[in-house]
C-alpha positions in Angstrom: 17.6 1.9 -11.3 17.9 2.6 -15.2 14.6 3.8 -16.9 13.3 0.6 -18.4 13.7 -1.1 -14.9 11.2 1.5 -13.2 8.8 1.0 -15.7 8.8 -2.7 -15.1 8.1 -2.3 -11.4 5.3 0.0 -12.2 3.9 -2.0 -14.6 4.0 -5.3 -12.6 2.3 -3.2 -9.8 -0.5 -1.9 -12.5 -1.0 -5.1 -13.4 -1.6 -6.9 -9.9 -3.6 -3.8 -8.4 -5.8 -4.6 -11.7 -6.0 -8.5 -10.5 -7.2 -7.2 -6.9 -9.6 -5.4 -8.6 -10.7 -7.9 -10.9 -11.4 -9.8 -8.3 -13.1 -7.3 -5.8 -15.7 -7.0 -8.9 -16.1 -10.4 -8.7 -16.5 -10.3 -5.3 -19.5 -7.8 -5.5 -20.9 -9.5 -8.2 -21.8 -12.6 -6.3 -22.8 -11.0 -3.1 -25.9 -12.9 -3.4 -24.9 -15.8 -5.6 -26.2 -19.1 -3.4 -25.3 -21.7 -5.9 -22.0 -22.1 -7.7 -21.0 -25.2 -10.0 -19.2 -26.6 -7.2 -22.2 -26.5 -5.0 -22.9 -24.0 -2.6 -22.7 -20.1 -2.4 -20.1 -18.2 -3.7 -17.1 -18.3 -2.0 -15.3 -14.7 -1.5 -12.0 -14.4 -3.7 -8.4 -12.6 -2.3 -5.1 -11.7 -4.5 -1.7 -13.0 -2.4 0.8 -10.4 -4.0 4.7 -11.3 -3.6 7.7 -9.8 -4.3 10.3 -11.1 -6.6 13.6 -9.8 -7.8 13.6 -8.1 -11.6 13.9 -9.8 -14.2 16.7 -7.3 -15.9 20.2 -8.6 -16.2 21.4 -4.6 -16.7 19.6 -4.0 -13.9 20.1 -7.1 -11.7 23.8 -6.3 -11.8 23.8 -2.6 -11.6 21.7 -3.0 -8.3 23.9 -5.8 -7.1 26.8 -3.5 -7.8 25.2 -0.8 -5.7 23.7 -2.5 -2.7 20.1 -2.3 -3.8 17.8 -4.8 -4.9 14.9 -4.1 -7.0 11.9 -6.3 -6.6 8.9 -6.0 -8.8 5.2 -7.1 -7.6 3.0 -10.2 -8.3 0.0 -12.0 -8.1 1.4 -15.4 -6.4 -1.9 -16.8 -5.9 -5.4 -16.4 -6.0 -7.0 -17.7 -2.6 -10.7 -18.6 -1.5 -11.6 -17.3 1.9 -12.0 -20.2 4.2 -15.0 -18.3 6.3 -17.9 -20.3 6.4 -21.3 -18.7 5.0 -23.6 -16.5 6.5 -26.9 -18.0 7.1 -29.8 -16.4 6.5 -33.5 -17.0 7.5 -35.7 -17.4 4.3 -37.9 -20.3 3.9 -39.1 -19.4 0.4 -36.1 -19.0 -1.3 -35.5 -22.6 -3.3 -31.7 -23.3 -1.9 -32.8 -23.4 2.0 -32.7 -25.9 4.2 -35.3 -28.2 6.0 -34.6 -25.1 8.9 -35.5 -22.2 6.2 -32.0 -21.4 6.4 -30.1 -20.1 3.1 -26.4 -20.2 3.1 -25.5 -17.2 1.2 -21.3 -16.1 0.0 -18.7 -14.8 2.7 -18.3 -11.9 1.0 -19.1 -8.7 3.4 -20.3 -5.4 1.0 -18.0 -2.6 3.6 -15.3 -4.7 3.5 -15.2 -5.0 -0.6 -15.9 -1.1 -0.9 -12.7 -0.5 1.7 -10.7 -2.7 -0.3 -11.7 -1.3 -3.3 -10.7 1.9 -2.7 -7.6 0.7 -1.3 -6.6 -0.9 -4.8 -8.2 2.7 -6.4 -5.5 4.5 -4.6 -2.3 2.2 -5.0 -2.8 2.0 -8.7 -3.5 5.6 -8.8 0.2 5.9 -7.1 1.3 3.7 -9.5 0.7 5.6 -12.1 1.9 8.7 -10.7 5.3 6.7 -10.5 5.2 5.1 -13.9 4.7 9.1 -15.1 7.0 10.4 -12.8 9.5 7.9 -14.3 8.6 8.7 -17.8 9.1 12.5 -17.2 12.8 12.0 -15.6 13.8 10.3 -18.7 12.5 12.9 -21.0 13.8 15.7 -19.2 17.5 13.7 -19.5 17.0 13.6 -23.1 15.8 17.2 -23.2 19.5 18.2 -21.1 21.4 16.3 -23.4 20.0 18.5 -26.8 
């Protein structure tokens, strides 16, 4: 994998561990949001990542050459989760039922802290590779002096 293909795969990783957290933010936001413009709470927000070959010609064909296939990372959709709302007892507040009942967002607070530091730590390793990358090719340029 030449130089310029590593940073592509880093930086398409960057990129979609930024998404996920994008969207945890959101997420976190609207813990408590009970009415959205589509009616109804807020509906908890996920990042499907796939992964799809590089788009390098150099690189295509030296990986072919090789064996190897280099695949970079992204955000193939953006998905609503399809759980339904937790209900909640509160009479007073104005979006409740004729029960008192208050259908507040799927969106579970643990959960949204766990993924969050999950996205933390893969674009933290993602930028470890992106340097580690950078640093190979300037110690090859330092050799060749």
């Amino acid at each position: 994998m030449d130089f310029f293909s590593a940073m592509n795969v880093g930086a398409s990783a960057l990129t979609a561990e930024r998404t996920r957290m994008n969207l945890i933010s959101s997420n976190l936001a609207n813990a408590n949001t009970t009415r959205t413009p589509e009616g109804g709470p807020y509906k908890r927000k996920d990042a499907v990542f796939s992964a799809t070959p590089l788009e390098n010609s150099f690189g295509r064909t030296l990986d072919g050459a090789t064996g190897q296939q280099v695949s970079q990372v992204q955000v193939s959709r953006i998905v609503e989760d399809q759980n339904p709302p937790r209900m909640e007892y509160d009479p007073s507040n104005p979006d409740a039922d004729p029960q008192g009942y208050v259908a507040m967002p799927n969106v579970n607070v643990i959960e949204e802290m766990a993924d969050m530091l999950t996205a933390s730590r893969a674009y933290e390793a993602n930028v470890t590779a992106v340097q580690a990358a950078k640093n190979m090719a300037l110690k090859t340029l330092e050799i060749s002096k």
